[in-house]
N, C-alpha and C positions, 0 to 999 in steps of 0.2 A: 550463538557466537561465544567463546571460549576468548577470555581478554588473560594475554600473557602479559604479566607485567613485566616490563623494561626498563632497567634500571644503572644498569652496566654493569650488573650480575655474569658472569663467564659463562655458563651453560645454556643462554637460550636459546640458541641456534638448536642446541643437540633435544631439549624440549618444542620448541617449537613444529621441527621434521617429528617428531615422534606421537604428539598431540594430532599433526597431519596424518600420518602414515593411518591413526585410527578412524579416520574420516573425520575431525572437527573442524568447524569453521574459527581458524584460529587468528587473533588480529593485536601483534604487539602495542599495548600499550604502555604511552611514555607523560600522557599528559593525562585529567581528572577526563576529559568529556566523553571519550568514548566508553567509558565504565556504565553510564547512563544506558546502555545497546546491549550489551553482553547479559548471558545467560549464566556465566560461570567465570574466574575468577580463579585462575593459576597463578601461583608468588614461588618463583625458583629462587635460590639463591648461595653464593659461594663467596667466602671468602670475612673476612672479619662480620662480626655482627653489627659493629657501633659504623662500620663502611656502607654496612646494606643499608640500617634504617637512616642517614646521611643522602644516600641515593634516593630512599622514596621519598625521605622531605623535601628535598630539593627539586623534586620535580612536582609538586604539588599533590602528590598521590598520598601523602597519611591523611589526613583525616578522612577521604573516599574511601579508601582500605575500610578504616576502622568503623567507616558506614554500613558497610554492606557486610562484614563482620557481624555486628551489632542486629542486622536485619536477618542473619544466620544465612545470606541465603547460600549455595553453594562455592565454594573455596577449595582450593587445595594446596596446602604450602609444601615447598620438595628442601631439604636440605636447613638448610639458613633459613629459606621461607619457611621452614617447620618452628626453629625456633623462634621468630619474632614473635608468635601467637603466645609464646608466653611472658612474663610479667619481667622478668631481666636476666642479664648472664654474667658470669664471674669474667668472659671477658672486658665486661663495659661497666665493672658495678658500680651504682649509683652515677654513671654519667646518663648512661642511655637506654630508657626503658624501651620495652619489647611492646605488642598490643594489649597484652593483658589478658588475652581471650580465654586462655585456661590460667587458670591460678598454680604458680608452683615458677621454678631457677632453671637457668640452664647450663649448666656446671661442667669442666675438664674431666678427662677421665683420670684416675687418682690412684689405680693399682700400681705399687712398686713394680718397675722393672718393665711394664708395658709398652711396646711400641708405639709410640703418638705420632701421626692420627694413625688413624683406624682406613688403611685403604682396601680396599677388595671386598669379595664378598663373604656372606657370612647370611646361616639358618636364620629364619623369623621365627618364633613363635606366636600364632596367632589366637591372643589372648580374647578376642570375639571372632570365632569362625565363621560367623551368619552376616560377620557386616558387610554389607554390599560391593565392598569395594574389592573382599576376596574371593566372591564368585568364580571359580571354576578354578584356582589355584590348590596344586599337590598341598599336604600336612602340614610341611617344614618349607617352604619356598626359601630357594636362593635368591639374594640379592647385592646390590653392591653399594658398598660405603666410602664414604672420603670424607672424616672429621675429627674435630680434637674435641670437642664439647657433644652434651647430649641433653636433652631437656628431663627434669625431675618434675611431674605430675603429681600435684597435687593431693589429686581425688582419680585413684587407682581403676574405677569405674571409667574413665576418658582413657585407659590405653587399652586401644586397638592388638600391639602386637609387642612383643619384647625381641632384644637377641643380647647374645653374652659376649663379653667382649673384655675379657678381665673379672669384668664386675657386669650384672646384668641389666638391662636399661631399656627404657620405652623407644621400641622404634617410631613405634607412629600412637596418635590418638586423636579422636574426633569426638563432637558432640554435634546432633543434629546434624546439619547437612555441611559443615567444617571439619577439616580433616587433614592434619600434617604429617611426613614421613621424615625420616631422619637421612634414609636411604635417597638412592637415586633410580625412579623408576624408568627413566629415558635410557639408562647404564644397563638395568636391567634383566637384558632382550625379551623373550618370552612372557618370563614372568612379568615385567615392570610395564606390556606395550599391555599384558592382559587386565591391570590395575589402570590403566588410563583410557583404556576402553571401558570399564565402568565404571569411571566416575564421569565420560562422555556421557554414555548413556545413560545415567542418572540426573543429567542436568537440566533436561527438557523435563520429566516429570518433577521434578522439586521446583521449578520455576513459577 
C-alpha cells in the first residue's frame, strides 16, 4: 500500500489517479495510523513551504514522517515534498525548518532578468543513469516544473539528476531507498507515469 500524504497540498487528486493508473494500492493519508500499513510513503506538495510543513504539523503527521524517514525505508517527495527533506528554505529562514534528511538550503532562483517560477517543461540530466527510478527513460527526459525555489545539496553524491534553468540545479536526489524531485511526475505523461511505476515497483522489494 502506497500512503499519499494529505495535507491540503493542491495536487493530490492529479497524483493520486496517476499512482492508480500504475496499479498501486494507494490510500490518502490525513492522520499518523494508517502510516503503521503502508509500504511506501509519497509527500506531494505545492504552494509555500512554511504552508506545507504547518499542514503536516497540524495533522499529527511530522514526527511519523520523520520516523520512517529516519528508518530509510521507501519515500518519495514531488515538488514541495522534495524540499521539506532538506534542512530549511530562504522562503521560511530560521522560522521553519525542513526534515533535515539531506544536509544542504533551499533557495530562489537568483539569475538577473529570469522568469520566476519556473513553469513548464524542461531537459533532465541524469546525473546517476542506473538509479532505479530511471529504468527505461530516453538520455535527456522531458519533464514539467512549477517553482520559484530549488533545493542546494549538500554532498553532490545525493543528486540524482540536474536541469538548467538560468543557473543549473539538483532536480531530484536520493539516498538509499528516499528520493525527491523538484519536478512533477503525475504533469509528466509518459515520462513521469514511467518514474512512478518504478518506484511502485520498488517498494515491495525494499520492504
Amino acid at each position: 500500500m502506497i500512503a499519499l500524504i494529505d495535507y491540503g497540498s493542491g495536487n493530490i487528486r492529479s497524483v493520486f489517479k496517476a499512482l492508480q493508473k500504475e496499479g498501486a494500492e494507494v490510500r490518502l493519508v490525513s492522520t499518523p495510523e494508517p502510516l503503521e500499513e503502508a509500504d511506501g510513503v509519497v509527500l506531494p506538495g505545492v504552494g509555500a513551504f512554511s504552508d506545507c510543513v504547518e499542514g503536516i504539523r497540524s495533522r499529527g503527521l511530522w514526527e511519523p514522517v520523520s520516523r520512517w524517514l529516519g528508518e530509510g525505508k521507501p519515500f518519495l517527495g514531488i515538488c514541495v515534498g522534495y524540499q521539506l527533506l532538506f534542512e530549511e528554505s530562504e522562503e521560511s529562514t530560521g522560522s521553519t525548518p525542513g526534515f533535515g534528511f539531506f544536509r544542504g538550503r533551499v533557495r530562489r532562483f537568483s539569475t538577473p532578468g529570469l522568469k520566476v517560477p519556473q513553469i513548464g517543461w524542461n531537459s533532465l540530466r541524469l546525473d546517476q543513469p542506473d538509479h532505479p527510478l530511471w529504468a527505461g527513460l530516453p538520455e535527456n527526459p522531458h519533464v514539467f516544473f512549477v517553482h520559484s525555489y530549488h533545493p542546494v545539496p549538500e554532498n553532490p553524491s545525493e543528486v540524482t539528476s540536474s536541469a538548467t534553468y538560468g543557473e543549473a540545479f539538483a532536480a531530484s536526489a536520493a539516498r538509499g531507498r528516499v528520493t525527491g524531485m523538484q519536478f512533477h511526475p503525475e504533469k509528466s505523461q509518459e515520462v513521469g507515469l514511467t518514474i512512478l511505476r518504478n518506484f511502485i515497483r520498488g517498494v515491495p522489494a525494499a520492504s
